[in-house]
C-alpha positions as CSV (number, residue, x, y, z in Angstrom):
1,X,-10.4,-4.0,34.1
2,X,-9.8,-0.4,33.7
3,X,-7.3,2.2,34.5
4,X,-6.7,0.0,37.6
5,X,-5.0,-2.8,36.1
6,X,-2.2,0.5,34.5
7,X,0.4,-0.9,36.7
8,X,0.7,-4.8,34.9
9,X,1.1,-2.4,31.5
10,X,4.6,-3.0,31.5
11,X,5.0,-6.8,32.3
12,X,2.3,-7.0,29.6
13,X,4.0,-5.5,27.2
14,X,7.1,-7.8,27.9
15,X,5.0,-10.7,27.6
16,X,3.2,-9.9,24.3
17,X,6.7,-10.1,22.5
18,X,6.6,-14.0,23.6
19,X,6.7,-16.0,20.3
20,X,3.4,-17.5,21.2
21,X,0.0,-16.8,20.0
22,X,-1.4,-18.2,22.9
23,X,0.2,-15.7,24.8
24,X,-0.1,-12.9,22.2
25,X,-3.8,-12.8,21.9
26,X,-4.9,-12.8,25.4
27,X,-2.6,-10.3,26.4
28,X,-3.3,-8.2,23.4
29,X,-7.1,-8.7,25.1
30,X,-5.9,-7.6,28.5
31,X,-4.1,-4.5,27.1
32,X,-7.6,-3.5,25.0
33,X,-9.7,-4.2,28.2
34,X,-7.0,-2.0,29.9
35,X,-7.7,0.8,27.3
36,X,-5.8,3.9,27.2
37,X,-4.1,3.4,30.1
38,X,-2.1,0.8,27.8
39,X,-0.6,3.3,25.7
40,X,2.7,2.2,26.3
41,X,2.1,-0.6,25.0
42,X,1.0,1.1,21.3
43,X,4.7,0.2,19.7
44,X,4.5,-3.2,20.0
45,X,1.5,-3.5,19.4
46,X,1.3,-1.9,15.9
47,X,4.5,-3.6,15.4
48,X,2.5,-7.0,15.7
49,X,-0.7,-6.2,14.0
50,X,1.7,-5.0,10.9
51,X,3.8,-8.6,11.1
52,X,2.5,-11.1,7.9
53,X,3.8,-13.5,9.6
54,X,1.3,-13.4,12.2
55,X,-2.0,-15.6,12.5
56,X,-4.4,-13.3,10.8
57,X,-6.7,-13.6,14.6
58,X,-3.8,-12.5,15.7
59,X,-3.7,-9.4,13.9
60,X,-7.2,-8.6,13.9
61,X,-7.3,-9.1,18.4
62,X,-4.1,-6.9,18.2
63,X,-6.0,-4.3,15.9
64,X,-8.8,-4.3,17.9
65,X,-6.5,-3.6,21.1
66,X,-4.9,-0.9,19.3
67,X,-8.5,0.5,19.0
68,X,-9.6,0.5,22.5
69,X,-6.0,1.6,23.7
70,X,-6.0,4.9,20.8
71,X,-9.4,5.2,19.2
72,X,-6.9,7.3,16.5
73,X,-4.8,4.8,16.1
């Protein structure tokens, strides 16, 4: 995917905040595979991987994206 997809980065981020994990982990997937081309995406992100009540696969694929997006993250 690649610094080619940088343009769906924000419509991403919108949909991440969907209170779905359906919708939460795949596009937490799309934004890692994006990489740090994402990086707008980073606040929300963290915000999610640092929410107990998320899944704990939730928080772990939203780590994981935080990773590839900012490798000091």
């Amino acid at each position: 995917m690649g610094p080619a997809a940088r343009d769906a980065v924000p419509a991403l981020t919108r949909l991440i905040t969907i209170d779905d994990n359906r919708y939460v982990d795949q596009t937490a997937e799309t934004l890692g595979k994006i990489g740090p081309d994402a990086q707008m995406a980073v606040p929300t992100l963290r915000s999610i991987a640092g929410d107990t009540n998320q899944r704990p696969y939730t928080r772990i694929v939203v780590s994981v994206a935080l990773w590839r997006i900012d490798r000091d993250t």
